[in-house]
C-alpha positions in Angstrom: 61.7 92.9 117.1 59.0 94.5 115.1 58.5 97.5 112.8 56.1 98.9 115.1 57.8 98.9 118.1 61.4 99.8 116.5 60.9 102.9 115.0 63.8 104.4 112.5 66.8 103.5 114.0 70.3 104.9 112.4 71.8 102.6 110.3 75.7 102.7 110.0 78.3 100.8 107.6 81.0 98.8 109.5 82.3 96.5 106.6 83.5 97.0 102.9 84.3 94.5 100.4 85.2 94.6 97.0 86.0 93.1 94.1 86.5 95.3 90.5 88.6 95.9 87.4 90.9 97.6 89.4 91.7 96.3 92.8 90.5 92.8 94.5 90.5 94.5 97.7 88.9 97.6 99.0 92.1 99.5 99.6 93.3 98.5 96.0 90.1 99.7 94.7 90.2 102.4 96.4 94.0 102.9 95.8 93.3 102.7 91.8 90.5 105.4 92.0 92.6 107.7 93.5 95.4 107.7 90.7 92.8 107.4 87.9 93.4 103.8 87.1 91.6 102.8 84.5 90.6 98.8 84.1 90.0 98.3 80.5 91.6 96.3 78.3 91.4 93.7 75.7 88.5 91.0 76.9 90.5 87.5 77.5 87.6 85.9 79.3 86.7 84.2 76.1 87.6 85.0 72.3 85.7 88.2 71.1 87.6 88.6 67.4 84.0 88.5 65.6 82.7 91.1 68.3 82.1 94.5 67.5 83.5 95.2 71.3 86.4 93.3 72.4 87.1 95.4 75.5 85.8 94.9 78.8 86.8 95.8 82.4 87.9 92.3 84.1 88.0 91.2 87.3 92.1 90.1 87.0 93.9 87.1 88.8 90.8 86.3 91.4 91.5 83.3 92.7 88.0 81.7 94.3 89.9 78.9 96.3 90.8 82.1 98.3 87.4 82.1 99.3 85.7 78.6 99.1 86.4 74.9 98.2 87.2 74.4 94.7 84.3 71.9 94.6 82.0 75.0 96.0 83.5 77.4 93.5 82.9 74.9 90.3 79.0 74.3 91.5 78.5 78.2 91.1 78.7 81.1 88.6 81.4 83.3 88.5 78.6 85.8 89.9 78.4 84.3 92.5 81.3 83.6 93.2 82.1 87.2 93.3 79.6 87.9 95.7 80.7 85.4 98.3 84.3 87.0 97.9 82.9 90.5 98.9 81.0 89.6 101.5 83.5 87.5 103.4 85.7 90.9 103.0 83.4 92.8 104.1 82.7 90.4 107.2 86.2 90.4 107.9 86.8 94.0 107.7 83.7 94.7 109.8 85.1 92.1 112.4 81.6 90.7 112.7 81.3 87.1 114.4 78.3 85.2 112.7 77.3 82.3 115.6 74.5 80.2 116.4 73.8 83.1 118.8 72.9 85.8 116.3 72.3 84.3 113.1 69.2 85.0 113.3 69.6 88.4 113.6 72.1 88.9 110.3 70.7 89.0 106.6 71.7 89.1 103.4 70.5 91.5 100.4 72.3 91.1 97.6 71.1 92.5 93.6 72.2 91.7 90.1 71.2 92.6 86.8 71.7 89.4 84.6 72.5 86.2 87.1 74.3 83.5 86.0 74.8 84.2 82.3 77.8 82.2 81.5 76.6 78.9 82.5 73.6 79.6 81.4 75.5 80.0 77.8 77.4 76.8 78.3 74.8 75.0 79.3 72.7 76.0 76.3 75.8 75.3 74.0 75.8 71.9 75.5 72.2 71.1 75.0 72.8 72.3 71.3 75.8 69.9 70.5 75.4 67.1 72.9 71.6 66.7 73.9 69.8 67.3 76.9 70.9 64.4 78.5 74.3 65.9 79.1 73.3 69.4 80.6 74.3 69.8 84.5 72.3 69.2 87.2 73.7 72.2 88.7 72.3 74.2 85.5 69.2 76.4 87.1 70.8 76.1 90.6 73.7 78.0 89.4 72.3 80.5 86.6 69.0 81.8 88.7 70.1 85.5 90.2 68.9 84.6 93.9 71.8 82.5 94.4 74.5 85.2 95.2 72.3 86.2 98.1 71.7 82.4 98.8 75.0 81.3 98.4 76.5 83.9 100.5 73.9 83.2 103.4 75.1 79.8 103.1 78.5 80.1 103.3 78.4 83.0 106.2 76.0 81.4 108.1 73.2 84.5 108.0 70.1 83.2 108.9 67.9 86.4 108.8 66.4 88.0 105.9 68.0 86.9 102.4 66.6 88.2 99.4 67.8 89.3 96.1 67.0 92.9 93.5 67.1 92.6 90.0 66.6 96.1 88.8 68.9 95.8 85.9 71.8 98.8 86.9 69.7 99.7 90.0 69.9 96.3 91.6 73.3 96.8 93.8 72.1 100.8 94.9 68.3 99.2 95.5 70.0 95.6 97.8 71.4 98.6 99.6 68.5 100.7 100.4 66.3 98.0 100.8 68.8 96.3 103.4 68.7 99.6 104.6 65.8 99.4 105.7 64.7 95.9 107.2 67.5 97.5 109.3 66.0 100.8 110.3 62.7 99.1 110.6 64.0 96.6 113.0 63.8 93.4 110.9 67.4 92.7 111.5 70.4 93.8 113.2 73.2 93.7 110.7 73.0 93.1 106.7 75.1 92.0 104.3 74.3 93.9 101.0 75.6 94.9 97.9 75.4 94.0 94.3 77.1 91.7 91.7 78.0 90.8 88.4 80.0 88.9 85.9 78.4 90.0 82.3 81.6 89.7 80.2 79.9 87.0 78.4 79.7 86.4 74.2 75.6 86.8 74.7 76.1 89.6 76.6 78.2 91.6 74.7 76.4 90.7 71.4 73.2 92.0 72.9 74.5 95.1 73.7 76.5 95.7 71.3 73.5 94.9 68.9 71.4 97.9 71.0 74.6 100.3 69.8 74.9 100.6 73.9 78.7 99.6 74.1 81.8 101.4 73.1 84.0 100.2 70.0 87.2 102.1 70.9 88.7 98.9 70.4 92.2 100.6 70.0 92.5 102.5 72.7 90.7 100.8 75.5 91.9 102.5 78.5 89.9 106.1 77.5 87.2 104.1 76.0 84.9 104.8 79.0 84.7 108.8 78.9 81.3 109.9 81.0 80.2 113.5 80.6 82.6 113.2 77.1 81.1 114.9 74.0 82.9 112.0 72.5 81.7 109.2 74.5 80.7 106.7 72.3 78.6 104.0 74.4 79.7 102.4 78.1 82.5 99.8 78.5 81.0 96.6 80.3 82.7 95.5 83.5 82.2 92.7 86.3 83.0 92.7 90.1 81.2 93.1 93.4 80.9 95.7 96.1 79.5 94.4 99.2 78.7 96.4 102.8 78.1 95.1 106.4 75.5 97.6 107.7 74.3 97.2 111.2 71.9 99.3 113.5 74.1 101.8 116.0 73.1 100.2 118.8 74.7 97.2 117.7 77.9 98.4 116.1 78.3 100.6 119.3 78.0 97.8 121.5 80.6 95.6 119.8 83.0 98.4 119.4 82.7 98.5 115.8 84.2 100.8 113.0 81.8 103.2 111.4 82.4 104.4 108.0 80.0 106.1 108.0 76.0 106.5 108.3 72.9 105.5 105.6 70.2 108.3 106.7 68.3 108.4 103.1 67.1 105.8 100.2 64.5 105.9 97.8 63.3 104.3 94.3 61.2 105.3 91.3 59.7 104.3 87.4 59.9 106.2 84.7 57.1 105.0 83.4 58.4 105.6 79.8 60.6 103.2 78.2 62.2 99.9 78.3 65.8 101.3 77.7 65.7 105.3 77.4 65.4 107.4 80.3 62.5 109.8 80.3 63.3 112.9 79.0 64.8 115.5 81.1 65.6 112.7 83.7 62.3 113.6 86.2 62.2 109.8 87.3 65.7 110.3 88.5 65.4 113.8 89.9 62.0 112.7 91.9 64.1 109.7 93.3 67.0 112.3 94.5 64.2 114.4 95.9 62.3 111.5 98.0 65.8 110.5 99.2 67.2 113.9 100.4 63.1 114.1 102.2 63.9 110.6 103.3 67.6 112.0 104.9 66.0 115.2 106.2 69.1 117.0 104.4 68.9 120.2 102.7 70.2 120.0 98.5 72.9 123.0 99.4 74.3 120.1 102.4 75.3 117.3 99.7 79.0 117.9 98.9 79.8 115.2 96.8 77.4 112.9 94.3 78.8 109.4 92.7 77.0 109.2 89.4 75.6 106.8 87.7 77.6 108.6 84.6 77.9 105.4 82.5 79.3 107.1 79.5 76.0 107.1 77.0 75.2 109.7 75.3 71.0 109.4 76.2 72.4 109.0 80.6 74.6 111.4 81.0 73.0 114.4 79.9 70.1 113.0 81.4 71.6 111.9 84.7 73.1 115.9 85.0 69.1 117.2 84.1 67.7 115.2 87.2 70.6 116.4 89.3 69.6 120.1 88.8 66.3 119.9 88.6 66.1 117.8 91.8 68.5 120.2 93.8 67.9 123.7 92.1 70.8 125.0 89.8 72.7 126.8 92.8 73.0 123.7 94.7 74.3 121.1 92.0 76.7 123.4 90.5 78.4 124.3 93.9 79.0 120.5 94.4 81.7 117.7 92.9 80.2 114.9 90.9 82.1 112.1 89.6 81.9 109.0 87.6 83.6 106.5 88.9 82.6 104.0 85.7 85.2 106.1 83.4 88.4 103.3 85.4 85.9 100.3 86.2 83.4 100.2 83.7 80.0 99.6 84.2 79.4 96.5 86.3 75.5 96.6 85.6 73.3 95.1 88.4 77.5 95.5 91.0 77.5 98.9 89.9 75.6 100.3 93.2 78.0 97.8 95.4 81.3 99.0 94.0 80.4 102.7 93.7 78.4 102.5 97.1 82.0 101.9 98.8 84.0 104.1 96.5 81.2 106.5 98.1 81.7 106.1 101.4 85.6 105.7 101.4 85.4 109.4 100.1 83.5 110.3 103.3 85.6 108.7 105.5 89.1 110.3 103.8 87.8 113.1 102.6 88.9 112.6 99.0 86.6 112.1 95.9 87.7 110.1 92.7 88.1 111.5 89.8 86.3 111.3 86.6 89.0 110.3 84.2 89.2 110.7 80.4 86.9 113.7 80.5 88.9 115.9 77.9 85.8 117.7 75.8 83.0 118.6 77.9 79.7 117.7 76.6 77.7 121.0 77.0 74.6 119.5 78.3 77.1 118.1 80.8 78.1 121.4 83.0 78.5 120.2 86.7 81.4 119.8 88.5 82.4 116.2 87.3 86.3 116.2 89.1 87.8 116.0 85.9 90.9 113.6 85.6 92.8 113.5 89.1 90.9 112.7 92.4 90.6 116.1 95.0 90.9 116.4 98.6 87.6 117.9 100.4 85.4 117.5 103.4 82.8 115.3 102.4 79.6 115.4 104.8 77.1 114.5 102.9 76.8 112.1 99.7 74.5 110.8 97.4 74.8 107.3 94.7 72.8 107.3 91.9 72.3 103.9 89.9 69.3 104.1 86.6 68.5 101.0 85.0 66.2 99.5 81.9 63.0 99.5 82.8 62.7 102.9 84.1 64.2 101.9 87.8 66.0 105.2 89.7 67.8 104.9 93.1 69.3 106.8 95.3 71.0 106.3 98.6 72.2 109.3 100.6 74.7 108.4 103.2 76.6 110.7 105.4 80.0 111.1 108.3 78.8 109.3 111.3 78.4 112.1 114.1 77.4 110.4 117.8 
């Protein structure tokens, strides 16, 4: 099928997987957000004593033989590895049967921020102390960012449209959207799409820590991430994958399929300003909520519940609470809840948009949104609704994700209760 003769066909979710800081599963995840759980603690994944941030949120007791042959998992980045996890939950939950039949028809769209950074640090260790002679084959293979998406394809059997976003802490809401829409547009009947990440690396931590971007609540780990916090003090790095099977409605109709819920909006922008700092007053952001709410053909005073990008910096989340209000008019973002869903996993980068996509759409389907923990002193630039410390029961029709990343990239998806 092509895009001229398909048209803009509806587009629902039928499969969750996840993978965080605080659940392996989607109903832990999900189960952690609604008590507040927070995921940060000490980082064990290597020795961080000289770093100026030794806490992290980890992905705890994943087990990849679970998922794969041990020979698979140790020819792949821990990245990857995620993402293959979530997807075959996802699959599974979604009840999808990937044959020679309609492999065609099933892609994969899967974004990250960084790739393969721990082998890529090994390697380069390696090279260092032993020579080039002894650096793995498997080296590029395993540390280039396409190979979640081409890994996964590989080891589900999609055979339809693979591809892979790297849009720094966009890249997981942007897979999404643009998954979104080879669906909609007819390019493929289902897609699995999300994002992924496994940063808690000694380069990575360094870096930013070196940018004064990280938290040093070293302490006191599990407040340490504190969005919307007049004493926020810098984000709290985590890893994990979210990953959705979305399908056309024709499709998930005709196989009986469970429906979350529906994707009606997407759509990304530049800032156009600066390689780290969001422009001033957060317009790039604002014009991407805007464009995806035009996309949706929803009205601002529908939305009832927004999952922010709220990572717990000073410069985003004033910023990210500007764009809201100027994108929806004052009346319209102060009637609704936002949360931050960072302040118990952390901010998984390039997975954010896959774990936070599914946090989003578990709150439409139960009607409950999670919480923004650790929010104690306001930040008076910060004065929406942010569900401050326990999750709350409420219809939830319409909701939006918002991931921002360097470089100036702004999503947004807008996805909504499925209604026949």
């Amino acid at each position: 099928m092509t895009n001229s003769d398909a048209g803009r066909r509806r587009v629902v979710v039928t499969g969750l997987g996840a993978l965080t800081p605080i659940g392996n599963t989607v109903d832990e995840y999900w189960q952690g957000l609604m008590a507040g759980k927070s995921g940060i603690g000490p980082i064990t994944l290597f020795d961080a004593a000289d770093h100026a941030c030794r806490i992290a949120g980890e992905v705890k007791g994943f087990e990849p033989s679970a998922y794969m042959s041990a020979k698979d998992a140790k020819r792949m980045d821990r990245f990857s590895q995620f993402a293959i996890a979530a997807a075959k939950q996802a699959i599974a939950d979604a009840k999808l049967k990937i044959t020679d039949e309609n492999a065609e028809s099933v892609g994969v769209l899967i974004g990250t921020g960084v790739g393969g950074l721990k082998v890529m640090e090994e390697q380069k260790a390696i090279l260092i102390k032993k020579g080039p002679s002894r650096v793995s084959p498997f080296t590029v293979p395993t540390m280039i960012s396409n190979m979640a998406a081409g890994l996964t394809g590989i080891h589900i059997g999609a055979k339809g449209p693979n591809s892979c976003t790297v849009t720094a802490c966009a890249a997981g809401t942007n897979a999404i959207g643009d998954a979104f829409r080879l669906v909609q547009g007819g390019y493929a009947e289902v897609m699995v799409c999300g994002g992924t990440e496994a940063a808690v690396t000694p380069l990575s931590m360094a870096g930013f820590a070196s940018a004064k971007a990280l938290s040093t609540r070293n302490d006191d780990p599990t407040v340490a991430s504190r969005p919307f916090d007049q004493d926020r003090d810098g984000f709290v790095m985590g890893e994990g994958a979210g990953v959705l099977v979305i399908e056309s409605l024709n499709h998930a109709l005709a196989r009986n399929a469970q429906i979350y819920g529906e994707i009606v909006g997407y759509a990304m922008t530049c800032d156009a300003y600066h390689m780290t700092s969001p422009v001033p007053g957060g317009l790039g952001a604002a014009r991407a909520i805007r464009l995806a709410l035009q996309d949706a053909n929803i009205e601002p005073g529908a939305i009832s519940y927004i999952n922010a990008h709220g990572t717990s910096t000073p410069a985003n989340d004033s910023t990210e609470t500007s764009a809201v209000k100027t994108a929806l008019g004052e009346a319209a973002a102060h009637q609704l809840a936002m949360s931050s869903t960072k302040s118990m996993t952390g901010h998984l980068l390039g997975g954010s948009g896959g774990i936070e996509a599914v946090a989003t759409l578990m709150a439409i389907a139960h009607d409950r949104v999670p919480p923004t923990i650790n929010l104690e002193n306001p930040d008076p630039a910060c004065d929406l609704d942010y569900v401050p410390k326990e999750s709350r029961a409420m219809t939830v029709n319409v909701a939006l994700s918002n991931s921002f990343g360097f470089g100036g990239h702004n999503a947004t998806l807008v996805m909504k209760k499925y209604e026949a």
